[in-house]
MIVEXBA-214969 format. One record per atom (N, C-alpha, C): residue in one letter; atom name; x, y, z. Coordinates in pm, whole numbers. Example, Ala and Ser with C-alpha at 12.3 -4.5 7.8 and 13.67 -1.06 7.14 Angstrom:
A/N/1319/-569/780
A/CA/1230/-450/780
A/C/1320/-330/780
S/N/1285/-225/708
S/CA/1367/-106/714
S/C/1290/3/787
END
This chain:
X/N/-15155/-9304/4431
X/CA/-15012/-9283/4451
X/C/-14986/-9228/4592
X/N/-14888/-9299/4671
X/CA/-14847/-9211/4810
X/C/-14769/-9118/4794
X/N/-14794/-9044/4848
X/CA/-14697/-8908/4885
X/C/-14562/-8881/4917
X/N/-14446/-8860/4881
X/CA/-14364/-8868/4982
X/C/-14344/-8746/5074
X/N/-14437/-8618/5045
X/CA/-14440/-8524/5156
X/C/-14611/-8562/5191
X/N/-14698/-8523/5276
X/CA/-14775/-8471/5286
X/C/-14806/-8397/5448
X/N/-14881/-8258/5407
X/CA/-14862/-8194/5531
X/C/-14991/-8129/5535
X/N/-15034/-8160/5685
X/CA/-15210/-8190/5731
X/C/-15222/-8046/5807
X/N/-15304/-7938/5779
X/CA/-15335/-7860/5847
X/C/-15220/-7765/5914
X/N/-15124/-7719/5895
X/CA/-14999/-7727/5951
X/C/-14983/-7583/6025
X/N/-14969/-7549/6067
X/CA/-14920/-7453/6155
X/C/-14800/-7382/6210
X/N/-14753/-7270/6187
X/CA/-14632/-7199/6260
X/C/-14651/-7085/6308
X/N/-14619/-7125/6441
X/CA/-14625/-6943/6546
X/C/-14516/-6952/6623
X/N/-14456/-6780/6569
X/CA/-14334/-6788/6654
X/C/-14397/-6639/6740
X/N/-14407/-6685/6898
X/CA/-14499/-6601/6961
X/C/-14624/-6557/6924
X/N/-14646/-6428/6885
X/CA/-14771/-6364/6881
X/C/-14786/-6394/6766
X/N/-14691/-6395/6619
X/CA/-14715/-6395/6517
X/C/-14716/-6553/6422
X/N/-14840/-6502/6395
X/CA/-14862/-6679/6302
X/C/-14867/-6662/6170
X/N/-14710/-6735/6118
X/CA/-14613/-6726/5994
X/C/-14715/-6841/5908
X/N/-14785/-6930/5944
X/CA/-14804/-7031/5808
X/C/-14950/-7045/5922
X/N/-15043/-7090/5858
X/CA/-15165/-7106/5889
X/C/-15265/-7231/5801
X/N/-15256/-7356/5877
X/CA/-15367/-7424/5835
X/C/-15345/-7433/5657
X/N/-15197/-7465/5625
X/CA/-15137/-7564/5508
X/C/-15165/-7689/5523
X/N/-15243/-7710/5401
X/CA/-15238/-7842/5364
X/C/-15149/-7866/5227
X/N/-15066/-7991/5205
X/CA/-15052/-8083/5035
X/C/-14997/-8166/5073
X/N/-14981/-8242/4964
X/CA/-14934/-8315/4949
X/C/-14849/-8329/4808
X/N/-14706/-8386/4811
X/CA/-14598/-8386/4695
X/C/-14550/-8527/4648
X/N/-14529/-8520/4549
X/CA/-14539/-8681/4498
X/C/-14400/-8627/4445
X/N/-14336/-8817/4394
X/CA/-14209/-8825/4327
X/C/-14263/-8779/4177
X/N/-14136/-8696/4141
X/CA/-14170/-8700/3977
X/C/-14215/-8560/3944
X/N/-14254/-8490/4091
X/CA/-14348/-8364/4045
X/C/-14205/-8213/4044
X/N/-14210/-8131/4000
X/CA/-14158/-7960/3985
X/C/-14226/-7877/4006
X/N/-14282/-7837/4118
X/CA/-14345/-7787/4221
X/C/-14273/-7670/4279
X/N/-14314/-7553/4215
X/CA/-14264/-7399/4253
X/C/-14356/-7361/4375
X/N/-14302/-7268/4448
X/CA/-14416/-7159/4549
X/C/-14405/-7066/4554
X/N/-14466/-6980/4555
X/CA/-14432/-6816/4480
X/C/-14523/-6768/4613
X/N/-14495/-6648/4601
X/CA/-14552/-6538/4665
X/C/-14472/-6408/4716
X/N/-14509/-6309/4807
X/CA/-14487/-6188/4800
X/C/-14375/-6216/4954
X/N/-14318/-6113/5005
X/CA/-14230/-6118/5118
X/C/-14318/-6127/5207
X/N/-14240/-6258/5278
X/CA/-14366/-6262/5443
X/C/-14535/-6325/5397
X/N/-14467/-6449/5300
X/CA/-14631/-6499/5299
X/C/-14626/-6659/5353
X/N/-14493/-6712/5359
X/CA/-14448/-6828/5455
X/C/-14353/-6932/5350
X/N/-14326/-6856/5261
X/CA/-14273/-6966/5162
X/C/-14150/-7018/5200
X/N/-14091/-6980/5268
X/CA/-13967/-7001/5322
X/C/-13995/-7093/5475
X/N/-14073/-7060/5560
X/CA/-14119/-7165/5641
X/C/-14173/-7265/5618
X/N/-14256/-7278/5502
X/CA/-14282/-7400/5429
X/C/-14206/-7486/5366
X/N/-14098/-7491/5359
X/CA/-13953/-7500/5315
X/C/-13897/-7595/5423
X/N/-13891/-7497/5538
X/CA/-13830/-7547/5661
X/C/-13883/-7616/5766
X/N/-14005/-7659/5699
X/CA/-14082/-7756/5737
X/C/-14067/-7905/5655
X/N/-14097/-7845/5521
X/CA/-14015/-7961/5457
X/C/-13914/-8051/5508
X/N/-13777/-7907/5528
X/CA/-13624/-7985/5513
X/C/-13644/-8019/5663
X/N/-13735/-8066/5734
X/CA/-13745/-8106/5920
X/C/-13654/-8022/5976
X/N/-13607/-7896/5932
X/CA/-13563/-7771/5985
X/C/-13616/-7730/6135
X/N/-13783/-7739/6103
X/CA/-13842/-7692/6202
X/C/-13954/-7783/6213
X/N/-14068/-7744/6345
X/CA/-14148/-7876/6350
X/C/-14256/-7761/6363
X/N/-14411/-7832/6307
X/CA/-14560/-7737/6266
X/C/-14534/-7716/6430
X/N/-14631/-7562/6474
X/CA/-14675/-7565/6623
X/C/-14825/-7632/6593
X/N/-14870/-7660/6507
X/CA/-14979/-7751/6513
X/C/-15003/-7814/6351
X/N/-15089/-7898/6364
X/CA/-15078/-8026/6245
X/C/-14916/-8083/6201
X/N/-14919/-8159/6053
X/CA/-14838/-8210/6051
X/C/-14741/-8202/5960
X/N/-14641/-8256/5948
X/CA/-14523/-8212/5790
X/C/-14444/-8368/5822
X/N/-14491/-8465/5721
X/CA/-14447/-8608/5756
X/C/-14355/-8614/5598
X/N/-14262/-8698/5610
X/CA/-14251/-8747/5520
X/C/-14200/-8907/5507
X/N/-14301/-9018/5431
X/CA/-14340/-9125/5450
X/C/-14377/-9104/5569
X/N/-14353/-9217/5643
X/CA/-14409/-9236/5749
X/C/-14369/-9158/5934
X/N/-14355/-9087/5892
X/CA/-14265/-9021/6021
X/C/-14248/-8902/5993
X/N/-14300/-8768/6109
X/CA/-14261/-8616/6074
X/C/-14113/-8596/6041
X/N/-14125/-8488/5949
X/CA/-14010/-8476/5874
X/C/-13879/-8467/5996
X/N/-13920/-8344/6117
X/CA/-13840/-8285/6185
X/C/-13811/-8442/6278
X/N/-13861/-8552/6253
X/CA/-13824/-8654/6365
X/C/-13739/-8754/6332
X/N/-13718/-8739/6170
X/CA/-13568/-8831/6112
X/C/-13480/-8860/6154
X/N/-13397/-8932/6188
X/CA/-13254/-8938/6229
X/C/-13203/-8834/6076
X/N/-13108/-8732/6154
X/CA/-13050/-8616/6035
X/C/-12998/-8743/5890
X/N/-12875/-8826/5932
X/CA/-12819/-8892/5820
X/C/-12932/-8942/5780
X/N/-13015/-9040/5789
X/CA/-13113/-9064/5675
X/C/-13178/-8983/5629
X/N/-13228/-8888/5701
X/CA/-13330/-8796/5631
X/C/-13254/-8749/5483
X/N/-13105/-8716/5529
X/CA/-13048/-8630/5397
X/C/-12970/-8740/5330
X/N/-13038/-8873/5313
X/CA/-12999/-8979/5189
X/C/-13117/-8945/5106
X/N/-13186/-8878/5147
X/CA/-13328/-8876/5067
X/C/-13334/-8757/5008
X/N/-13333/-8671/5102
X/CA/-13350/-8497/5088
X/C/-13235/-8414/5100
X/N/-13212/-8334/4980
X/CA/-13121/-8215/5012
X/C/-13231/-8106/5031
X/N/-13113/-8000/5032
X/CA/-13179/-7881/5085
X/C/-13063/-7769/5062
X/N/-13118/-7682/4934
X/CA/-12993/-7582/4891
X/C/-13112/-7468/4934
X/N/-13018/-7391/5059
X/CA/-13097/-7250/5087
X/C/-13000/-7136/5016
X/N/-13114/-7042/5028
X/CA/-13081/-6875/4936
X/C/-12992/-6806/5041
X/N/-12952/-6799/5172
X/CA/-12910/-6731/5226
X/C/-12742/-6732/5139
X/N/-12687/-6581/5201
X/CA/-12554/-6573/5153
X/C/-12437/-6697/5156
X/N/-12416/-6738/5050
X/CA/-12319/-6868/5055
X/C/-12184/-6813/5117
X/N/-12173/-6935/5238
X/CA/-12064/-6898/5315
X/C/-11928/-6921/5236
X/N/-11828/-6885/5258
X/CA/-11683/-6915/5171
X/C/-11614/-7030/5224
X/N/-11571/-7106/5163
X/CA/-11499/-7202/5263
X/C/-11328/-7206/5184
X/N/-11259/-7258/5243
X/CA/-11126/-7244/5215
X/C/-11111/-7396/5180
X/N/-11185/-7439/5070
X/CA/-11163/-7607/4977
X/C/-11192/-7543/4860
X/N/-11152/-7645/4780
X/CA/-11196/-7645/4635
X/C/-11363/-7676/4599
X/N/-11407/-7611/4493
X/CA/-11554/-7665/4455
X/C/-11559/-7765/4473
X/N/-11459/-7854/4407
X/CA/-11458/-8009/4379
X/C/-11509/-8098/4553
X/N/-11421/-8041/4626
X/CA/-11421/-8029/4789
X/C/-11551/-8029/4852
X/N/-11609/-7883/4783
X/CA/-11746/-7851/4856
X/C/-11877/-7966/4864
X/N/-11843/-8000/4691
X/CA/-11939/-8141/4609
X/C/-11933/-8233/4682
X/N/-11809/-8283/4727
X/CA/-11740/-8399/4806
X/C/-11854/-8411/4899
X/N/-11874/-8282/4970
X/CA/-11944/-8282/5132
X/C/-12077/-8352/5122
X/N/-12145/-8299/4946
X/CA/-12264/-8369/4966
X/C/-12268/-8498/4988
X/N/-12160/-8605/4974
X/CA/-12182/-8725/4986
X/C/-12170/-8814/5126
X/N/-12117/-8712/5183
X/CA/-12124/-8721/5385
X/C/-12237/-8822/5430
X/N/-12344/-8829/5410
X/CA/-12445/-8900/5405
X/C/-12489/-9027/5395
X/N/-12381/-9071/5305
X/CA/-12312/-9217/5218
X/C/-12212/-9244/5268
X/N/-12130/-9197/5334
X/CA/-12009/-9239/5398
X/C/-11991/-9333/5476
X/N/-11934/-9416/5411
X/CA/-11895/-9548/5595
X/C/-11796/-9569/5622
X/N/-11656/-9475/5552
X/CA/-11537/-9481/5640
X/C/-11479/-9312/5587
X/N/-11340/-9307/5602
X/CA/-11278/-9198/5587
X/C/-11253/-9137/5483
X/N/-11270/-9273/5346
X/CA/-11235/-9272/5214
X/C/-11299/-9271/5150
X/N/-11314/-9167/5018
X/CA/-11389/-9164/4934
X/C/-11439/-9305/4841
X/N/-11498/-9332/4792
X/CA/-11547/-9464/4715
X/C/-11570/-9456/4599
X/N/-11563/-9522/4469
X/CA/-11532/-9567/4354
X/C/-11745/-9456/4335
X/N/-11815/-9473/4416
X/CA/-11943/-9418/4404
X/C/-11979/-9302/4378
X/N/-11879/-9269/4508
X/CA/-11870/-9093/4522
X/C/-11833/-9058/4476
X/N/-11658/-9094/4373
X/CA/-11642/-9077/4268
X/C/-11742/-9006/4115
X/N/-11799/-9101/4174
X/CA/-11894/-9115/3983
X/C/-11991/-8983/4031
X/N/-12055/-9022/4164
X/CA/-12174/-8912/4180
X/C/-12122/-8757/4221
X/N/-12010/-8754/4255
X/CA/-11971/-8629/4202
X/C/-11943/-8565/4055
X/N/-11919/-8651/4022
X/CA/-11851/-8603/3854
X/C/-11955/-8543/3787
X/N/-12079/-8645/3839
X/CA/-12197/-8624/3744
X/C/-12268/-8495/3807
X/N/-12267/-8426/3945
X/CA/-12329/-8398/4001
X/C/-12304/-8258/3940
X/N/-12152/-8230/3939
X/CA/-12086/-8144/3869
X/C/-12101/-8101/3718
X/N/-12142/-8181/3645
X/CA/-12149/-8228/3493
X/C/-12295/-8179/3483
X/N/-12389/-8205/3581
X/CA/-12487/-8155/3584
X/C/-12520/-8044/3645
X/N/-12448/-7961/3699
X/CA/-12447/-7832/3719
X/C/-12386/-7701/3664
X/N/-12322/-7813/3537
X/CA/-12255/-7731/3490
X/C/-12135/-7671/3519
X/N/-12040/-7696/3616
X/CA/-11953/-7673/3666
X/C/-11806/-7762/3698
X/N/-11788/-7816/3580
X/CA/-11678/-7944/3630
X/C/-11560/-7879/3551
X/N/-11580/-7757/3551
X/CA/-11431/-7692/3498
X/C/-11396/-7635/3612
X/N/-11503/-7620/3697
X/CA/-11421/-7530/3813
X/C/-11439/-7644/3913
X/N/-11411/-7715/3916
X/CA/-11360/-7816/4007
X/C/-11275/-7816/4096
X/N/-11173/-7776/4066
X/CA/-11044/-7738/4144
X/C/-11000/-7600/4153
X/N/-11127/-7481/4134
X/CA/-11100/-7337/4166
X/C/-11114/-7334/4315
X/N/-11058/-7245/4368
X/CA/-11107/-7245/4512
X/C/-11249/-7167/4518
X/N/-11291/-7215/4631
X/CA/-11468/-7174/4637
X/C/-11451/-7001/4675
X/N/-11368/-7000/4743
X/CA/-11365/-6833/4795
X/C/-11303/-6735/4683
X/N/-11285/-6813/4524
X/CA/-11258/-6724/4461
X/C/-11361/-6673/4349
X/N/-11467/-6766/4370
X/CA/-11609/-6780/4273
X/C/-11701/-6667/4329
X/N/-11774/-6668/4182
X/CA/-11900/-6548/4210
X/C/-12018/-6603/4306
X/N/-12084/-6523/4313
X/CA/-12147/-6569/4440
X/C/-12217/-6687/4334
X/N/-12310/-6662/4221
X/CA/-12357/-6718/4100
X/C/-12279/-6902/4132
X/N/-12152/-6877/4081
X/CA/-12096/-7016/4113
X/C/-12089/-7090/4208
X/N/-12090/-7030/4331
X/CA/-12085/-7071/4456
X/C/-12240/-7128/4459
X/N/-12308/-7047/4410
X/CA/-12445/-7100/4439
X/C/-12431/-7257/4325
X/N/-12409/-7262/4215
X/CA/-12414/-7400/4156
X/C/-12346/-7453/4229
X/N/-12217/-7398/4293
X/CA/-12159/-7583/4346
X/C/-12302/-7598/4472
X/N/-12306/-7520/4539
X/CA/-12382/-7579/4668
X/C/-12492/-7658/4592
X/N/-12545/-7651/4479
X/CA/-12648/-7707/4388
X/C/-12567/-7842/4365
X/N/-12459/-7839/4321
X/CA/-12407/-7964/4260
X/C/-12391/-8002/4396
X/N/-12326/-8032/4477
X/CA/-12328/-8136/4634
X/C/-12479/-8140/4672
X/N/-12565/-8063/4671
X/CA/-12701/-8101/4708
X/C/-12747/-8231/4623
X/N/-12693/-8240/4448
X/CA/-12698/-8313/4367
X/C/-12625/-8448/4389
X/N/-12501/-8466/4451
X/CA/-12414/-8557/4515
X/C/-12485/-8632/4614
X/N/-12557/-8607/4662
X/CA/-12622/-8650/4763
X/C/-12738/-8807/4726
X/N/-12742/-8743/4573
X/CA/-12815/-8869/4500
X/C/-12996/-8878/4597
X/N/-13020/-8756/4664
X/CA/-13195/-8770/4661
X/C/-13264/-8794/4590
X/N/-13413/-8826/4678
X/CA/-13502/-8821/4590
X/C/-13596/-8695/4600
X/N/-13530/-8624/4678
X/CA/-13631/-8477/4652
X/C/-13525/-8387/4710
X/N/-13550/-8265/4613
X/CA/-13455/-8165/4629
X/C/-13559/-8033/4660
X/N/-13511/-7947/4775
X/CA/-13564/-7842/4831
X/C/-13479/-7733/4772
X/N/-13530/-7632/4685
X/CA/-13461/-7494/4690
X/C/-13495/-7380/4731
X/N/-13453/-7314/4801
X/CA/-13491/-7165/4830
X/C/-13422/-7050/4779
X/N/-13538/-6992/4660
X/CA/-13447/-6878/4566
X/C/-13334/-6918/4468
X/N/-13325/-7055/4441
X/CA/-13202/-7097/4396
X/C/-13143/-7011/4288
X/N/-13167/-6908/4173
X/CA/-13180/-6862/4100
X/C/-13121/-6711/4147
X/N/-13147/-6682/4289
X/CA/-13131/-6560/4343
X/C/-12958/-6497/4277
X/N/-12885/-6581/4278
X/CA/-12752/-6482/4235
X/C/-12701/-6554/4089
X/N/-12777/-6583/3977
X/CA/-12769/-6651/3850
X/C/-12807/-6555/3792
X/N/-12715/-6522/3620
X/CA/-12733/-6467/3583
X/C/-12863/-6479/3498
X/N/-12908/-6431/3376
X/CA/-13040/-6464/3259
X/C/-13001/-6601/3212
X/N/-12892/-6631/3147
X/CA/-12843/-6761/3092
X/C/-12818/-6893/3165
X/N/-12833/-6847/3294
X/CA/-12800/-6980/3407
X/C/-12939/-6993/3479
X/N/-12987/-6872/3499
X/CA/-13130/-6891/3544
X/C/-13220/-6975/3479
X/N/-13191/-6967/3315
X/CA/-13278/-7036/3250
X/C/-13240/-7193/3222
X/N/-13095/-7243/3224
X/CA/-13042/-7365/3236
X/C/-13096/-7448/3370
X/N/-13047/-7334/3481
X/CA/-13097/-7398/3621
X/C/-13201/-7446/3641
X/N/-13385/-7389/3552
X/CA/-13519/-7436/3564
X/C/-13495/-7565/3445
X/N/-13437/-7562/3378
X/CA/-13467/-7694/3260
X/C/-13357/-7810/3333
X/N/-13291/-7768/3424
X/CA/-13213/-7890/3486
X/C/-13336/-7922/3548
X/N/-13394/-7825/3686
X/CA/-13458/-7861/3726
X/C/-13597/-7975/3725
X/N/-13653/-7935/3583
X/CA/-13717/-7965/3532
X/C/-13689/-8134/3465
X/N/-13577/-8121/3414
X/CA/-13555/-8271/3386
X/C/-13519/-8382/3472
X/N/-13470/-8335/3597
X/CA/-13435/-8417/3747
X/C/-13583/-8440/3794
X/N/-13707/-8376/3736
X/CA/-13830/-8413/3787
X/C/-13858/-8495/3691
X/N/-13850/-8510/3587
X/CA/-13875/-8575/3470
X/C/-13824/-8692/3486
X/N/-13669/-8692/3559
X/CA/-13647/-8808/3608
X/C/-13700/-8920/3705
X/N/-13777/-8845/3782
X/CA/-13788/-8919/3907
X/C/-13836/-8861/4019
X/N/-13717/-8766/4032
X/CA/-13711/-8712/4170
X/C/-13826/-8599/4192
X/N/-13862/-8560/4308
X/CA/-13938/-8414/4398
X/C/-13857/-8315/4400
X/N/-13912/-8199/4295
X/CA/-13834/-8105/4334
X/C/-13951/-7988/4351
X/N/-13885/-7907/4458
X/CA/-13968/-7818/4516
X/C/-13891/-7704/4544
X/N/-13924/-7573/4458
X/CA/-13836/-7486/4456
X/C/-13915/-7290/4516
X/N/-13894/-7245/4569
X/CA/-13954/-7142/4648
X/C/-13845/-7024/4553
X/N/-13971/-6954/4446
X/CA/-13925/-6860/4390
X/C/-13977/-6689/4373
X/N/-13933/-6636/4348
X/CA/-13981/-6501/4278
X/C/-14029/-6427/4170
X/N/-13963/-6574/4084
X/CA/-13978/-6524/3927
X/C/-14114/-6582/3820
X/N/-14188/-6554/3872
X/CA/-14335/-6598/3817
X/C/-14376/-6679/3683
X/N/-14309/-6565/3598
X/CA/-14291/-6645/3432
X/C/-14190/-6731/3425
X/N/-14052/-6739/3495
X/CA/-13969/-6891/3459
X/C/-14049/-6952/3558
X/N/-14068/-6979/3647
X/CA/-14163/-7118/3724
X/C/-14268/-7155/3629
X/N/-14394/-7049/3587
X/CA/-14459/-7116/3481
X/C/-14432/-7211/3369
X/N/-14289/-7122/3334
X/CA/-14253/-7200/3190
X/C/-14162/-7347/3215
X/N/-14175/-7356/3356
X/CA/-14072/-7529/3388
X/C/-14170/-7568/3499
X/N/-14256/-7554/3529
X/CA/-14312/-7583/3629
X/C/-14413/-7615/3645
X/N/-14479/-7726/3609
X/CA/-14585/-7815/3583
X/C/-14707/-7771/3697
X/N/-14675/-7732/3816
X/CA/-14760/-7698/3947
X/C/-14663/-7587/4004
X/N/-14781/-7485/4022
X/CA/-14724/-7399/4100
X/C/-14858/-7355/4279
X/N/-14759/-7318/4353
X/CA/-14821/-7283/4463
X/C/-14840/-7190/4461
X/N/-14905/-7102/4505
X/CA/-14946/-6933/4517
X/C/-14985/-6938/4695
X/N/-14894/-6854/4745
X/CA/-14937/-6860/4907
X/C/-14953/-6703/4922
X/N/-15020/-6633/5042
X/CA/-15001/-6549/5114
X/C/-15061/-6519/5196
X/N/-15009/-6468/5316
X/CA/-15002/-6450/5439
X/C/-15015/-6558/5520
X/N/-14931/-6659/5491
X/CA/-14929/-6737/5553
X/C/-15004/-6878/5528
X/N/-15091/-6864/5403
X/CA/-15190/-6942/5355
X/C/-15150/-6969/5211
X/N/-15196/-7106/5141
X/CA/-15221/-7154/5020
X/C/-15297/-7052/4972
X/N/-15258/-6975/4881
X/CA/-15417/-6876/4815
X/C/-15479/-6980/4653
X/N/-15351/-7045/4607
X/CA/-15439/-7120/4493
X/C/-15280/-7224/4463
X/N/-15299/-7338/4412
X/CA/-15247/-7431/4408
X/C/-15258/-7553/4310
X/N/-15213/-7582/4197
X/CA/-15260/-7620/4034
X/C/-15159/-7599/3947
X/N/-15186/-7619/3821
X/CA/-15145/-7628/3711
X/C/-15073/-7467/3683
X/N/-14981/-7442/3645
X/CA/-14945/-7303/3622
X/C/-15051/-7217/3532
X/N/-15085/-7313/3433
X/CA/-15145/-7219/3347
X/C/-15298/-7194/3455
X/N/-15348/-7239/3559
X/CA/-15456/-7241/3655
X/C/-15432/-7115/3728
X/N/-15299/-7098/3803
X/CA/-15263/-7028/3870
X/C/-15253/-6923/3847
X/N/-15189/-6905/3701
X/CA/-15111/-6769/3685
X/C/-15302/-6668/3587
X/N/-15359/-6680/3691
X/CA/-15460/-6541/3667
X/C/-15418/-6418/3680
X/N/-15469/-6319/3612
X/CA/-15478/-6210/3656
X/C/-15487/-6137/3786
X/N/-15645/-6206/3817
X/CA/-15747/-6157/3907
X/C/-15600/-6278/4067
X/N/-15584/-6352/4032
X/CA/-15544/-6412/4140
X/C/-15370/-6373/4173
X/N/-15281/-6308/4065
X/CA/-15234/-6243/4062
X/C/-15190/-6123/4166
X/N/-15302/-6018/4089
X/CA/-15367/-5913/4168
X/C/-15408/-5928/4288
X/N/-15429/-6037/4311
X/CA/-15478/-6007/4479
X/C/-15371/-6047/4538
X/N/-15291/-6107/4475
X/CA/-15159/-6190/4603
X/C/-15091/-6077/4569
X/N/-15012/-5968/4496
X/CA/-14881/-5873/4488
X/C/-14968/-5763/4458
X/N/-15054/-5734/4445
X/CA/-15116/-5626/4477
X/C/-15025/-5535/4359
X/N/-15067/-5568/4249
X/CA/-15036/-5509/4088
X/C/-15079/-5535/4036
X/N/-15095/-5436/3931
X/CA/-15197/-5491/3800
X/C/-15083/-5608/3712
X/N/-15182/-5660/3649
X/CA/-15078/-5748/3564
X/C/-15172/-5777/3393
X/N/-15102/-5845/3296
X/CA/-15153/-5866/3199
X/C/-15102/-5999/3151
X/N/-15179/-6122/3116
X/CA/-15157/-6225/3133
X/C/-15137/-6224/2991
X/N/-15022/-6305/2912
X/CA/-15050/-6366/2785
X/C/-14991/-6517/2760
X/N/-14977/-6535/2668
X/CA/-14903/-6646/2631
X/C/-14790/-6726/2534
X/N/-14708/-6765/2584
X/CA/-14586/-6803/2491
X/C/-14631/-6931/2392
X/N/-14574/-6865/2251
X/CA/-14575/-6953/2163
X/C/-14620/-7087/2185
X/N/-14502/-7188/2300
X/CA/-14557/-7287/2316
X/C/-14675/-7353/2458
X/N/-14728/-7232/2447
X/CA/-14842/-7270/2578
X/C/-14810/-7231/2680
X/N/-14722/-7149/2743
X/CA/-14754/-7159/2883
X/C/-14749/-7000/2867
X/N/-14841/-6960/3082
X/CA/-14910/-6808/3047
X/C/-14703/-6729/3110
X/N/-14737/-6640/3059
X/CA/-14646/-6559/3069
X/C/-14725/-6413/3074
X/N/-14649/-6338/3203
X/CA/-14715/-6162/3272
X/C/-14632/-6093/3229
X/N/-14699/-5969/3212
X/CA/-14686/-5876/3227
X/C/-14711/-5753/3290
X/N/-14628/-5725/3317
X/CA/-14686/-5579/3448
X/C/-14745/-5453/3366
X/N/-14897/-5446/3408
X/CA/-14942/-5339/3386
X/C/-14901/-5182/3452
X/N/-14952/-5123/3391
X/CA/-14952/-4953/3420
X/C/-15010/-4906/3491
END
């Protein structure tokens, strides 16, 4: 099977300090692919290597045939969204509005299309959010604001979706909807690759997880592979106690 990411030896130094070090993988369609780790271990530059944000200072971050960062922007983002964790800015449109934007990409005149139509509705429908359609965005929780930017990333109709923290301002009940969406948009088809914090929901939707730190892959596999103790412990530097949920997958606990 070809890849539609793969990234050779990869490298980031900004000056003295070297943020990602000699990454390798490769990501296929179809896969739900978490990366976990502690603050400052590169998960977020690995990200922005992905979304051709930024370019390796050495090796490579291609996707198909051409580094990510060397796309023409509009094609790249017929393929790839990219919903980041930073504070969602406010804008003075409606949600419905915001969704709209994801389809910028697809556009070949001024007017919306019978397409964009549909792939908003759904994009919305699948985010759970097509009641607030016509709320204004600057009157939503940050929580909502974060699904619409999810739903237009969804509008966009990719085939691989980048998140960073997506989960970060969701409550328990949306956090857990947000990984089984996730999870079924991989089921569908698509690459999704999501950069999290929360160890036990990535396990429990997340077929492969990454474990990085300091800048390095520390282990990379099957969740139930990953989520050791001993490998644990050495990346967050806590004790932990590994068990397991009813239906198979490992689930921690923080030791004493």
């Amino acid at each position: 099977m070809i890849p539609l990411f793969h990234v050779g030896d990869a490298g980031v130094r900004y000056g003295s300090a070297e943020i990602l070090r000699s990454v390798s993988l490769s990501l296929y369609a179809g896969e739900f692919v978490a990366i976990a780790g502690p603050n400052g271990a590169g998960k977020s530059t690995l990200l922005s290597l992905l979304a051709g944000l930024s370019a390796p200072t050495t090796g490579t971050c291609r996707l198909g045939d051409r580094s990510a960062h060397q796309w023409n922007r509009r094609d790249f983002a017929r393929r790839v969204a990219v919903v980041q964790s930073t504070e969602v800015a406010s804008f003075p449109f409606t949600a419905g509005d915001v969704v709209y934007m994801g389809r910028m990409p697809h556009r070949k005149g001024m007017y919306e299309t019978a397409e964009d139509h549909t792939a908003v509705a759904k994009a919305l429908a699948t985010s759970g959010m097509t009641a607030f359609r016509d709320r204004e965005f600057r009157t939503l929780s940050a929580g909502e604001k974060q699904r619409v930017l999810l739903a237009s990333a969804l509008a966009q109709a990719p085939e691989v979706l980048l998140l960073d923290e997506p989960a970060a301002h969701l409550d328990l009940r949306h956090q857990v909807e947000l990984h089984q969406m996730l999870r079924d948009l991989s089921r569908s088809g698509m690459l999704v690759v999501a950069v999290t914090h929360d160890l036990n929901l990535a396990a429990a939707y997340a077929p492969r997880l990454i474990l990085m730190n300091q800048g390095r892959i520390h282990a990379d596999g099957a969740a139930r592979d990953v989520m050791q103790s001993r490998l644990i412990e050495d990346v967050f530097e806590v004790r932990v106690e590994m068990h397991q949920t009813p239906s198979g997958h490992p689930w921690m606990l923080y030791g004493e």
